[in-house]
Phi, psi and omega in degrees: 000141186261164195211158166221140185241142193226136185227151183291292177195142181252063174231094121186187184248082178258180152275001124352290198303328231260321187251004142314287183340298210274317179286333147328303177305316200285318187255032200312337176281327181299151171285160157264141174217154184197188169223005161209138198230135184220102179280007173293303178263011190215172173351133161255131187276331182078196184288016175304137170284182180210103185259145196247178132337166172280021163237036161297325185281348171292115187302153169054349176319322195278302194288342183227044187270350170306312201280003190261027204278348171306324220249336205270344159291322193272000144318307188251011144320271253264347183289149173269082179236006170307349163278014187287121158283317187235119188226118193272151202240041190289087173243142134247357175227279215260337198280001164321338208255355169318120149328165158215179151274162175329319191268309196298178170256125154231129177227126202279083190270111188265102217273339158188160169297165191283121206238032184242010155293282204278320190240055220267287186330308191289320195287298225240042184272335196285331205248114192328297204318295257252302175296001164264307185263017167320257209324338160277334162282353171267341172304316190276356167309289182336276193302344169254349159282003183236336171295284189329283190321285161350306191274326180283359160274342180284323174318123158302319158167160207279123184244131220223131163279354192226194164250334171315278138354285188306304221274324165283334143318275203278012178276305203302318209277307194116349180253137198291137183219159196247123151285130214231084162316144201294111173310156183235147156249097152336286168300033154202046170213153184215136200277155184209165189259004180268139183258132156261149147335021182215171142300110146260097216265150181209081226220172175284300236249176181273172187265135154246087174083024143095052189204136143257000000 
């Protein structure tokens, strides 16, 4: 069996990136795909190649990759996986929209819906540009919410980190998804039976009002 592993983009270490890394590791004979790859900032792959999109060639794209968000469905159209018997899926946005053959499985493991789509206000407050050109970036909102919807139909199925995740799939995509919680390395917490009187949230973004 030929297998593919596909990530939305590998210019950082997030947890997304972190549990791409381990189905690399669970699959060490599959190719890799993406659509912009910087091994400098993101995950080790070791020597496994990694093949990308025509936008890898765009100066400054791995560092700026957020402003190419226009580009990464027909990028990732465009991959060539029909020889894939099995093509696994690490999205929060775009590698969900990979072709397949007819006969193949492609499954969709969803760290989330894409959510500078569905959750435009919350996702994108920190950032000045997106309130200056809010009213011309919502045009282009529309019109890439009917793609994501579109495109969130090619998966066979869905793997949700959450149940939360799961609920949101299936109101936004239209799809039934299974939860597969995100694996802990355990051994490196250590359990005690005294409880203190706080939370400690540990996260990319900030907790604001008890919402990212």
């Amino acid at each position: 069996m030929k297998i593919a592993l596909v990530h939305d983009y590998l210019t950082q270490r997030g947890g997304a990136e972190r549990v791409f890394e381990l189905l690399c590791r669970y699959f060490p004979e599959a190719d890799i795909f993406t659509s912009l790859y910087n091994p400098k900032t993101t995950i080790d792959l070791g020597d496994r190649p990694v093949k990308t999109t025509v936008l890898q060639g765009i100066p400054g794209g791995t560092k700026y990759f957020r402003l190419l968000a226009p580009f990464y469905f027909p990028a990732f159209r465009s991959l060539d996986l029909q020889d894939y018997d099995l093509i696994i899926s690490s999205s929060s946005s775009f590698a969900k929209a990979v072709k397949k053959r007819p006969d193949a499985i492609h499954i969709c493991f969803c760290h989330n819906v894409t959510r500078f789509l569905w959750d435009t206000d919350v996702y994108l407050r920190e950032y000045s540009y997106y309130k200056k050109f809010s009213p011309l970036l919502e045009q282009a909102f529309v019109y890439l919410r009917k793609l994501d919807r579109e495109y969130a139909q090619e998966p066979d199925l869905y793997i949700a980190n959450s149940q939360l995740v799961a609920n949101r799939i299936e109101k936004i995509y239209g799809k039934p998804a299974t939860t597969i919680n995100y694996p802990i390395y355990s051994e490196k917490f250590s359990f005690c039976d005294r409880k203190d009187d706080f939370y400690l949230v540990v996260s990319r973004w900030w907790v604001i009002n008890g919402s990212i």
